[in-house]
Every structure is written in C-alpha cells, then in structure tokens.
C-alpha positions in Angstrom: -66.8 -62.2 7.9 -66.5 -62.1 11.6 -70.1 -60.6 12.6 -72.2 -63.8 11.4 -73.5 -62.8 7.9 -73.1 -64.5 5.4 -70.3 -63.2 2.5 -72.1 -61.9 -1.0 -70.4 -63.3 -4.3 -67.7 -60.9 -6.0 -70.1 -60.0 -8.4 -73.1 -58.9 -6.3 -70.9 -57.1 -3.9 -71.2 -53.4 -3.4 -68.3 -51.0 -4.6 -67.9 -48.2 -3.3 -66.4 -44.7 -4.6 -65.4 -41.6 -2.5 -69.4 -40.5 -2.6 -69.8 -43.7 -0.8 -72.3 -44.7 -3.8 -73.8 -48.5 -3.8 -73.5 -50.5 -7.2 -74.8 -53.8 -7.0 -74.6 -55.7 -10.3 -76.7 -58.3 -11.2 -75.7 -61.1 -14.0 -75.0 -60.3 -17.6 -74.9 -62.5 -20.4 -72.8 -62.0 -23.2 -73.6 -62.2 -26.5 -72.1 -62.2 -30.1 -74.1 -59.6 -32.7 -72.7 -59.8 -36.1 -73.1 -55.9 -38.0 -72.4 -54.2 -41.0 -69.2 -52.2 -41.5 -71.3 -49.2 -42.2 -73.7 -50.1 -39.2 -71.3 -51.3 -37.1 -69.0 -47.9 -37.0 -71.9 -45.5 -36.9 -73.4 -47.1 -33.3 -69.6 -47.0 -32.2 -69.5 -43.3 -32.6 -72.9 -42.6 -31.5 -72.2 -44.6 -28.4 -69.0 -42.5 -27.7 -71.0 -39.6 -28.2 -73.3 -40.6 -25.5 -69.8 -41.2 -23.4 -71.1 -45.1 -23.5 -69.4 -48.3 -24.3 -71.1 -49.9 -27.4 -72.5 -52.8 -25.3 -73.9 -50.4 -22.5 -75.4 -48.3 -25.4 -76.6 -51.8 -27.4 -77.8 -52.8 -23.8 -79.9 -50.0 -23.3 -81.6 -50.0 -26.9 -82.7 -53.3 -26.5 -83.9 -52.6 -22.9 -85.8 -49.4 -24.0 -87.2 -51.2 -26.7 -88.3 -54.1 -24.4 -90.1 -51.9 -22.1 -92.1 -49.9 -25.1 -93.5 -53.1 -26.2 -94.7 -54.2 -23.0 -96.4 -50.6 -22.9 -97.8 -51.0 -26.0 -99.1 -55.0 -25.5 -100.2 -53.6 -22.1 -102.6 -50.8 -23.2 -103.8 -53.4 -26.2 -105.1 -55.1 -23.7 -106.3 -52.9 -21.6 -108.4 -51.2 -24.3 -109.3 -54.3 -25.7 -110.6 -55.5 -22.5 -112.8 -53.2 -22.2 -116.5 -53.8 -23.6 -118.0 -52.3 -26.9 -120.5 -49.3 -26.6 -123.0 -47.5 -29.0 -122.2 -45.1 -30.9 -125.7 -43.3 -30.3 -128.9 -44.4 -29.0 -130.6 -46.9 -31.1 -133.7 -44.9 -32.5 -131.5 -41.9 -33.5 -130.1 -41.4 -37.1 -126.2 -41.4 -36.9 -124.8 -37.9 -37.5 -124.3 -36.4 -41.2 -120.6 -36.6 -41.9 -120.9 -32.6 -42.3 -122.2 -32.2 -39.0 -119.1 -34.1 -37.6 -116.9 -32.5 -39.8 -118.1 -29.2 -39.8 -115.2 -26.7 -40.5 -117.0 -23.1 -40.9 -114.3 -21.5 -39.1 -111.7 -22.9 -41.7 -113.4 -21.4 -44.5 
C-alpha cells in the first residue's frame, strides 16, 4: 500500500458490503465430528431453521456452552470464596422447623 501501513493478511482483512459493514475474521480450526444418522439430520434441519450452516450453528453451541460453564465455575468460586457465618447467635435455640415452615395461610 502506498500510504506506509503495513498490508493485513487476506483473512483478517475487512470486507465490505453496500452498508459499508466491517467483518474482520479471526482464525478457525476445522474439525471432524462423527454423528449419528438420526442426530446428525435433525441438527441439519434445526440449523436451517435458524437460517445457519451446520458448523456456524455447531460453533455457536459449543461457544454458548463454553461461556455457561465459565459462569457457573465463576460464581462457585465466588460463593465459595466467601467465609462461613452463623446461622444464629450462639446462645439462641435454632428455630422449630414449624416456625420456619409455617404455612397458616395455605391451610
């Protein structure tokens, strides 16, 4: 390029479209899944009927599930991080269950 910076591989380019829209794509790796028949046609009609490729749907699954279980190992940690307290003070009788399960209004 004539104005001194530096050209960007093919891949990491940015395409354009008439809404002058940036994509930049970052690397993929392909893999090989092996499926059931059964299995195998129902995600390619569910992916059609989300007007996605298989891969981009496959993609996606695996990405959503990715980021629930860092959710869910994050607030493990976060709650068990955190230090143990009483459940009442220590010359006081715990509750009755019936007191904590009172349902008067139910009945």
């Amino acid at each position: 390029m004539g104005n001194g910076s530096r050209s960007r591989p093919a891949a990491s380019r940015p395409l354009m479209n008439n809404n002058t829209i940036f994509v930049y794509y970052s690397a993929m790796k392909n893999i090989t899944i092996t499926l059931d028949e059964e299995c195998a046609a129902w995600a390619r009609v569910h992916a059609a009927g989300l007007n996605k490729s298989l891969s981009r749907f496959l993609g996606e699954l695996l990405e959503r599930t990715m980021r629930e279980s860092r959710e869910y190992d994050d607030a493990m940690r976060q709650y068990l991080a955190k230090s143990p307290s009483r459940l009442n003070d220590a010359s006081a009788p715990y509750p009755r269950r019936e007191d904590l399960h009172e349902r008067t209004l139910l009945r």
